[in-house]
C-alpha positions in Angstrom: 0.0 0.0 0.0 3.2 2.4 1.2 4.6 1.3 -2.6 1.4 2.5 -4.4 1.3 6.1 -2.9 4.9 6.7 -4.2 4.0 5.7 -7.3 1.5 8.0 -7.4 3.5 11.0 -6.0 5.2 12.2 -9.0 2.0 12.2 -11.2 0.5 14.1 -8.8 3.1 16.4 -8.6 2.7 16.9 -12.6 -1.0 17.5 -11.9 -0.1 20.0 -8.9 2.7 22.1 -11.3 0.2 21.7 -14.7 -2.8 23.5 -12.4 -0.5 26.0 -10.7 0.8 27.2 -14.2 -2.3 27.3 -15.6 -3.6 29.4 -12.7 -0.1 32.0 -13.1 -1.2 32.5 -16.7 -4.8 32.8 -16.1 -3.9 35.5 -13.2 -1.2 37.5 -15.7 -4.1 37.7 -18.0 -6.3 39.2 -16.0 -4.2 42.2 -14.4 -3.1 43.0 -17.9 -6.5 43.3 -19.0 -7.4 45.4 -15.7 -4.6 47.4 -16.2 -5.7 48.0 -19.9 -9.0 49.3 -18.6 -7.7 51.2 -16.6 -6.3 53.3 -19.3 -8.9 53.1 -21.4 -10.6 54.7 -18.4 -8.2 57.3 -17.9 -8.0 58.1 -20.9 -11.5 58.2 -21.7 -12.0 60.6 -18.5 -9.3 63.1 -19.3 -10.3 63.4 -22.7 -13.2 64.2 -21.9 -12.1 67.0 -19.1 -10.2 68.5 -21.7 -12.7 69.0 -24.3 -15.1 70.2 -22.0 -12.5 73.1 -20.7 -12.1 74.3 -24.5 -16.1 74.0 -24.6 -16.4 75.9 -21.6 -14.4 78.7 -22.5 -15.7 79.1 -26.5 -19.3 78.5 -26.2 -19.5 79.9 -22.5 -16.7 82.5 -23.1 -16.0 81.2 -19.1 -12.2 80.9 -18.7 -11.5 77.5 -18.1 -8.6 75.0 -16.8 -7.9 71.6 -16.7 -5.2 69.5 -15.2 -3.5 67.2 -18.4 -1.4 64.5 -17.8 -0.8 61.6 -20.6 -1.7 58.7 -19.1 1.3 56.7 -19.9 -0.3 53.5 -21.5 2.3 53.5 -24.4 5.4 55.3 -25.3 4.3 57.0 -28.2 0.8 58.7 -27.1 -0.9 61.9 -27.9 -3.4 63.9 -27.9 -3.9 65.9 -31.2 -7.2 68.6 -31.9 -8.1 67.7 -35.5 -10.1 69.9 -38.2 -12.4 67.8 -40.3 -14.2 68.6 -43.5 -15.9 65.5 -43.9 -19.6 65.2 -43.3 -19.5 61.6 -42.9 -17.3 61.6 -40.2 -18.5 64.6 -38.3 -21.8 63.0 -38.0 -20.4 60.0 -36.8 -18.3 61.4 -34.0 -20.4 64.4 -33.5 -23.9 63.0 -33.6 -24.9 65.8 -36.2 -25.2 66.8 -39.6 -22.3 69.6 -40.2 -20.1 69.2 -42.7 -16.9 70.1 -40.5 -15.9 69.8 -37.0 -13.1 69.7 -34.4 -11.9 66.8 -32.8 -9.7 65.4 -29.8 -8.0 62.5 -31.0 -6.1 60.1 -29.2 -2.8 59.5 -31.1 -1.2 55.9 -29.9 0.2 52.7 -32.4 -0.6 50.5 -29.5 -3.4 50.9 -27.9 -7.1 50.6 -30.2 -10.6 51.5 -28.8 -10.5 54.9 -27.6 -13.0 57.0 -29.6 -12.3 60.6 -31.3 -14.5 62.8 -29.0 -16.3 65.5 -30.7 -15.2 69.4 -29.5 -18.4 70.8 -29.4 -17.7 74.5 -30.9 -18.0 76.2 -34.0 -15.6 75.1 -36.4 -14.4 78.9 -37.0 -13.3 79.1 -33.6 -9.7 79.9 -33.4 -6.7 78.8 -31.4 -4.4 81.6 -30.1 -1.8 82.4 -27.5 0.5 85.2 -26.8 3.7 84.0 -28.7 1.3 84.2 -31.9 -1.2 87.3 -31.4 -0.3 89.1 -28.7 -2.9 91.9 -29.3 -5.4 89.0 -29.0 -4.4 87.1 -25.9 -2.9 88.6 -22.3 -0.3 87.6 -20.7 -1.1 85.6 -18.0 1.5 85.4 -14.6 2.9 82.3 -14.2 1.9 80.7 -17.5 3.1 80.3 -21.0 1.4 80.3 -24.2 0.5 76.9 -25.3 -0.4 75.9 -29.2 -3.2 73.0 -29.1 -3.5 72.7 -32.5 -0.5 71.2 -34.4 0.1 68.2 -35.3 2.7 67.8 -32.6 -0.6 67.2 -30.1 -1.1 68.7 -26.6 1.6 68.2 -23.9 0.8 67.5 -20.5 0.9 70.4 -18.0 -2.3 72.5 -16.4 -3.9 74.4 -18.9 -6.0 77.8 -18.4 -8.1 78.8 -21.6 -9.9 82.1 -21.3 -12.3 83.8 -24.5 -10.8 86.2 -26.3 -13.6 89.1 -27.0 -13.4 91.8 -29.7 -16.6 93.6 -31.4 -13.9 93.5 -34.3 -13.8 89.8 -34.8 -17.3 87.6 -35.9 -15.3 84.3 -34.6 -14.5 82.6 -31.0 -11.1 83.2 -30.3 -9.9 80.9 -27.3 -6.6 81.9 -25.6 -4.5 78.9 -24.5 -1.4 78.8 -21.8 -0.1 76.2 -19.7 1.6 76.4 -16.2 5.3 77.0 -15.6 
């Protein structure tokens, strides 16, 4: 009987090693695809604070900040503000019928899922900061004039955006600067 249990012993060490490697690569799995929601989530949630500060401050004319950190789910992330002239896209995203609209766009090879969001403002609302029309925007203590709209996307930092007003001009103009 004592013979039968160490024969048995080193199968049921297989079994024992088999199950535990299964349950390793089961539990990998899953953290990676928590951590990958997470992202998604954070992502999701700060592009959606930044596009509400830039609607804030051109449909409100309300000056506006917004704390904007990439979230750090791949190297090569960014976030880019896009002008479209395609109708079929801008109803997509936007939920309308206009021919053109703006865009936040989440820039990554790596990462798939995350949805354009749809910048609610008139599409001949401009971008401007200090550096580029000084008569336009003020200078603002402790803040530097920040593009948003290249190609190069937006980098992170605490933005303030505040509505440029002038009888003179029939458009939005939105100031944009980011913290020191």
């Amino acid at each position: 009987m004592f013979q039968k249990g160490q024969e048995e012993a080193p199968f049921q060490l297989l079994v024992a090693v088999i199950l535990m490697t299964f349950v390793i690569i089961v539990g990998v799995n899953a953290m990676n695809e928590a951590n990958k929601q997470k992202c998604f989530n954070d992502t999701e949630k700060l592009m959606n604070d930044f596009k509400l500060a830039v609607e804030k401050t051109a449909n409100i004319k309300a000056p506006s900040n917004v704390n904007f950190s990439l979230p750090g789910c791949t190297k090569n992330e960014k976030f880019v503000i896009k002008r479209i002239d395609e109708a079929r896209i801008c109803s997509q995203v936007c939920l309308n019928s206009s021919s053109s609209c703006t865009l936040l766009r989440y820039n990554t090879n790596e990462v798939t899922g995350i949805q354009d969001k749809c910048i609610n403002i008139g599409f001949d609302t401009q971008f401007r900061n200090f550096d580029t029309h000084p008569s336009q925007c003020p200078v603002m203590p402790d803040y530097s004039p920040a593009k948003i709209d290249s190609d190069q996307g937006v980098e992170a930092g605490v933005y303030q955006f505040l509505y440029y007003s002038n009888p003179a001009i029939s458009y939005p103009v939105v100031c944009s600067y980011i913290k020191n």
